[in-house]
Each structure stands twice: as C-alpha cells, then as structure tokens.
N, C-alpha and C positions, 0 to 999 in steps of 0.2 A: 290499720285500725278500723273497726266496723266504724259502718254509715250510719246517719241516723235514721234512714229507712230500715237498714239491715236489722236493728236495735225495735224498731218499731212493729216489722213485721214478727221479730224473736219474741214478743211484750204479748204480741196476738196471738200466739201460737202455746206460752205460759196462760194467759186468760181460757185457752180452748182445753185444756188440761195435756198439754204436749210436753217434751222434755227437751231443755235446751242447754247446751254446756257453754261457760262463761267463763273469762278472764276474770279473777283477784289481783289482789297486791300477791297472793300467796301460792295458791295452785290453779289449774281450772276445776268449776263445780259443776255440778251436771244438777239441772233445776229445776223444779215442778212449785206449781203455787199451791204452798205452804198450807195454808187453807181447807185444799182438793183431794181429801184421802185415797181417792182413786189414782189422780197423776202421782203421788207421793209415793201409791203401793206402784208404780212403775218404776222410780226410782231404784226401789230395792230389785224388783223384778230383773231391771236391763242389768246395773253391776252385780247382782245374784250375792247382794248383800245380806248376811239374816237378821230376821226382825227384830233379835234382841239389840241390836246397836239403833241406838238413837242420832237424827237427825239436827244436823244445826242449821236451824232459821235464819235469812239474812234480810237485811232492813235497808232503809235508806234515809230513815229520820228515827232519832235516838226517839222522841217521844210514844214511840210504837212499842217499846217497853211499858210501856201504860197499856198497850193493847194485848199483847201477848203475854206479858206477865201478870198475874195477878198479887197486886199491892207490892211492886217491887223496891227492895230496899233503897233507901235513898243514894248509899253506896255508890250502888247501880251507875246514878249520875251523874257520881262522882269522875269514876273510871271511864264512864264513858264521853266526859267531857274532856279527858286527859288522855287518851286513847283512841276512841272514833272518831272518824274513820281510821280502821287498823285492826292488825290482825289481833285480837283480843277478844273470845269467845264466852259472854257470861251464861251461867249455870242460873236458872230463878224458876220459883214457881209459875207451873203457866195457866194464862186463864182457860178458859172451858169453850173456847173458838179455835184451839190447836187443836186437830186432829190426835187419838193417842197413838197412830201411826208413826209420825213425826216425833214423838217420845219415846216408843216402845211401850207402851202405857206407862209411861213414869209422872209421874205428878210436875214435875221439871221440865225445861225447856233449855237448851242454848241456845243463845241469842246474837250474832253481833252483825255491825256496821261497815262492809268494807273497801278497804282505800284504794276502789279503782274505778274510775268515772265510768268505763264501760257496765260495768256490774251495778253501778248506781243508778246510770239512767236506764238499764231494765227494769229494774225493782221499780222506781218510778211509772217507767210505761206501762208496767204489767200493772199496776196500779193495786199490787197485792206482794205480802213477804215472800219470799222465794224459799222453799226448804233444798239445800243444796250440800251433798257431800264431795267429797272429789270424784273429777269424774274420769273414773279406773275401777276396770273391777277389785271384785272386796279384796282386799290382802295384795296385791298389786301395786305395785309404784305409782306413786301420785304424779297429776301428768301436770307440763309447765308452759307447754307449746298445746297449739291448737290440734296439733301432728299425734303428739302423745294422746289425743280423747280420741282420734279418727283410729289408732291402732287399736285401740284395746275397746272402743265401744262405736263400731261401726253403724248399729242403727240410731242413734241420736237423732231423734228429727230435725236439729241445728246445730249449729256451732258454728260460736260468734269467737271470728280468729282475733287477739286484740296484741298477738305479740307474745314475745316470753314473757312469763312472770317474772316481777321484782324481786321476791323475795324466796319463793322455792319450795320453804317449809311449811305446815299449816299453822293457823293460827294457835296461840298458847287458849287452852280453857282452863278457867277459874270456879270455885262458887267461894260463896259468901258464906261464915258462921258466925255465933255470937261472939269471938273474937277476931276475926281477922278472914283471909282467904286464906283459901288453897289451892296447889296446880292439881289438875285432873290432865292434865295434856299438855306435857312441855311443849313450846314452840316459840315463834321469833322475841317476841316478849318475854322478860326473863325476872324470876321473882324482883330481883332486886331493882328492876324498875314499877313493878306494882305497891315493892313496899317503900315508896318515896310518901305512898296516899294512905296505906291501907297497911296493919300488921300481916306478918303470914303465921296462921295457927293451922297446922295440919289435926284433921279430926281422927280420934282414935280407932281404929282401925273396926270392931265393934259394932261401930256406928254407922259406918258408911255400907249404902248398896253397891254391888258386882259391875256393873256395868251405869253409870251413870251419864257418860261420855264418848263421844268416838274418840279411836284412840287407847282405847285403854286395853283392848285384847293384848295377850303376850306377841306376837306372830302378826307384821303386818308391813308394809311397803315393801312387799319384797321381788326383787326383782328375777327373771325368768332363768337365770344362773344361781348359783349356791354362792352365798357369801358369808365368811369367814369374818370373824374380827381378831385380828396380831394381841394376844396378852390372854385373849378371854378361849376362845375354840377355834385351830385348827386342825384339819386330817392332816395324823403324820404322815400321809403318802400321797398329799398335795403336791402337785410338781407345778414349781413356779412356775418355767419355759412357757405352760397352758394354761399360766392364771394371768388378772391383771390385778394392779395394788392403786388404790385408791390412797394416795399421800396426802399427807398433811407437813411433814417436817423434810422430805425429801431424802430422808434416812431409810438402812434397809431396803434397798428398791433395787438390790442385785439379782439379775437372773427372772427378771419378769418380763412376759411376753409385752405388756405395755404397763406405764406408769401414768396414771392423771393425779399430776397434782394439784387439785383446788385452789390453792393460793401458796402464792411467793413470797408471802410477808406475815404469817401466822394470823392471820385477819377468821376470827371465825364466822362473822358475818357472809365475807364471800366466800366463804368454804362451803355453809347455808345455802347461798342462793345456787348454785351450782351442784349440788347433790344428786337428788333427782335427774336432772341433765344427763350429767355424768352417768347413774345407774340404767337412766334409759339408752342410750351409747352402748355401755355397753355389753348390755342383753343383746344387743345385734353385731358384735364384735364373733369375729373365729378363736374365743376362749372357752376353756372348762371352768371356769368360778374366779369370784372375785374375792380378795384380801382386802380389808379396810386397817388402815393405821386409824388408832384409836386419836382422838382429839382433846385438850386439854378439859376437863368437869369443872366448867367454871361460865358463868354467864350463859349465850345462845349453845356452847360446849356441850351444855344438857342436856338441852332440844336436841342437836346432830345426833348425843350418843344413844340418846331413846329411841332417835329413828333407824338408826344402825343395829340394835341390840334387839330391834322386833324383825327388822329387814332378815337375819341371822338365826332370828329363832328356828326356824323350822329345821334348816339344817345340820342343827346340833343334836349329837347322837350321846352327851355324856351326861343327861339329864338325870 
C-alpha cells in the first residue's frame, strides 16, 4: 500500500497540474485537479478520450457539494449520508468554479466520495477535488491492478499502487428529478438500494440530453479480443477450441480452449469484482475471442450485463 510520503509527494504533483492514477473501492482513476482545465485537458489528452464525455469529480468531504454544486438538492445529503464513502456518483448542477472541461460544457457535474483511504488522503493532500475517469484508455477495459494503468497508460507521471480493487465495477451514477432518481450508469449500487431513500422515476426520454454521463456511449470496456455474449450475438464460425468462455453457471463450457468461472456459488457480487481481471487475463491469453455466459437481470446482474453488452458492442456485425 502507498506510503504517506508516496501520497504526499502524488498531492504535490496534482497541485503542479500533473496526472496521477489512484486506487478506489472500484477501479483505478487517473487524476488531475478538478479545478485546472489545463491538467484536466491532459486527462483526455493521455487516454485520447473525446471531449463530449464528461468527467466525474472526486471529493473527500460530502460538504464540497456546497462547493461544487450549486444549491444542491437536499436529497443530495441524503444519499450521501447513506452511501459515501462509496461507489455512488451523483449528477447536480455545478457551480461556475468547475472547469466546463470537466462537464463537457454541460451545466451538471458528477460528483462522488470514494471508499478507499488511499484516494481519500490525496484528495486531502492535494487539498483540491480531483476530476478522475478510469485510468484506460477510452473504450478500453477498466484497470483494477496498479499493472492494468502501467499497460495501457505508460506515461502517467505516477501511480499510487494500493492493491487490487475491492469491488471492479465503476460506480452506479444517479441524477435527481422532481420525482424520484434515475440510473445514468448502472454499477455496484443497484436501484433497489437507492430506492430504500429515494423513489426511481426514470425521465421521459424527450427530456433527457445525449451524453450526460460517462458511461453511457453504446461501445465501451472492451477488451483487446472480440467478445461475444451466448443468447445475444455469436459468429457462426466461432471455433471454441480458439475461444475462451467466461462462466457464470458452469454449463455449456464444452470444447473451450479455457473456462473462467467467476464464481462457484452464483454470487454476482463476486462475479463483479473479478470481471475486469478476468478480461484483462485474458487479452494476453493465446486465444481468438472471448464468449460471455450471460448473468441473471437482476440486482448488481445489471451492472455486469451493461458492462458486458458495451464490452460486445463493437463486435457485432448484425446491427
């Protein structure tokens, strides 16, 4: 786990407008202060992300939604009393101190608090919000290990190694409307623990802007093989022998060059944390494409298959 010089000197190098990849509960983030449209236009620069995707701001004390948001719902404090630190990404109008870099020029901001003390006490030393997306390039597998930022974003001017992530997936993003929320980005938090606080009123379609969220392109974590999902699109002249099958129920897995099965107990939490893992593996495996068994639509189940379903996108030709 970093030191707390390692941590100190990563705080000094976010204050110089430098870029430093970080430990979550959820992925690693790759960071620039929030604030610094310049370090932030680095951001997109290094993972050659485009400008139309907006950045999620990260915090270290909820009261900085008074800073960053302007007149944020009380809501707000709700959920973040009952959720941060945690992977829980709120959507609010932002004040006029957010860069509209960090937006996309959208009038909104995502905001959240997260649950990993390494990441906490930067935001801390850096003594400013950190705007942090995962740190992979765009459309790329999101990385979980210190190992996954070093492969895919070699120049980083740091990276604070703190372990594998706890949880794998990114965090769920929400916004607020006159009734209730809505999900903009499935992820470990799952409607039906928001609406213990809070109704879910999804907004009529109408209504809502194109890109509001990262996360919401069709095409995204995908990894450096073609992957298939069993029910939804495979090539009829996939040859298993040269694939591998990413299980869930440990059925159907005859005749594949390898089989990972996430979990041996239908647990889709740990099916979650291990994903990404998994898909990083094996991109550097001696296979031609990966098969996914599809996961129960139910709970985190949603999260997996949204991030399965964009990982897939590209290589579907029956569109």
């Amino acid at each position: 786990m970093p030191q707390t010089e390692d941590i100190l000197r990563a705080a000094k190098l976010i204050r110089e407008g430098k870029l430093v990849a970080f430990p979550t509960e959820t992925v690693y983030g790759l960071g620039a202060n929030a604030l610094d449209a310049e370090a932030v236009a680095r951001i997109f620069e290094l993972k050659e992300r485009p400008s139309f995707d907006p950045l999620i701001v990260h915090i270290a004390n909820p009261g900085d939604l008074n800073v960053l948001g302007k007149h944020p719902d009380p809501r707000c404090f709700l959920l973040a009393e009952k959720f941060w630190p945690g992977p829980l990404t709120m959507v609010v109008p932002k004040s006029d101190i957010v860069p509209d870099i960090v937006t996309s020029g959208l009038e909104t901001v995502g905001i959240r608090m997260p649950a990993n003390e390494t990441a906490l006490e930067l935001i801390r030393a850096a003594a400013c919000p950190i705007a942090a997306p995962s740190a992979n390039k765009f459309g790329l597998l999101s990385p979980t290990t210190a190992q996954h930022v070093k492969k895919q974003l070699p120049g980083v001017d740091c990276i604070l190694d703190g372990g594998p992530t706890g949880i794998g997936i990114e965090s769920t993003v929400i916004s607020l409307n006159h009734k209730g929320f809505e999900i903009l980005r499935h992820g470990f938090i799952t409607r039906e623990d928001i609406e213990k606080y809070i109704p879910f009123y999804a907004m009529p379609a109408a209504e809502k802007t194109n890109i509001v969220s990262p996360g919401m392109l069709k095409s995204h974590y995908s990894p450096g093989k073609p992957i298939y999902i069993q029910g939804d699109y495979v090539p009829e002249d996939l040859q298993r022998e040269k694939a591998a099958l990413l299980s869930f129920s440990g059925n159907d897995s005859q005749g594949f060059a390898m089989v990972y099965r996430l979990t041996s107990s239908g647990d889709l939490r740990e099916y979650a944390v291990k994903l990404f893992s998994a898909l990083h593996q094996l991109e550097d495996e001696d296979i031609e494409a990966i098969v996914a068994e599809p996961v129960p639509m139910h709970g985190i189940g949603i999260a997996i298959m949204d991030k399965l379903k964009k990982a897939a996108h590209r290589y579907r030709n029956d569109d």
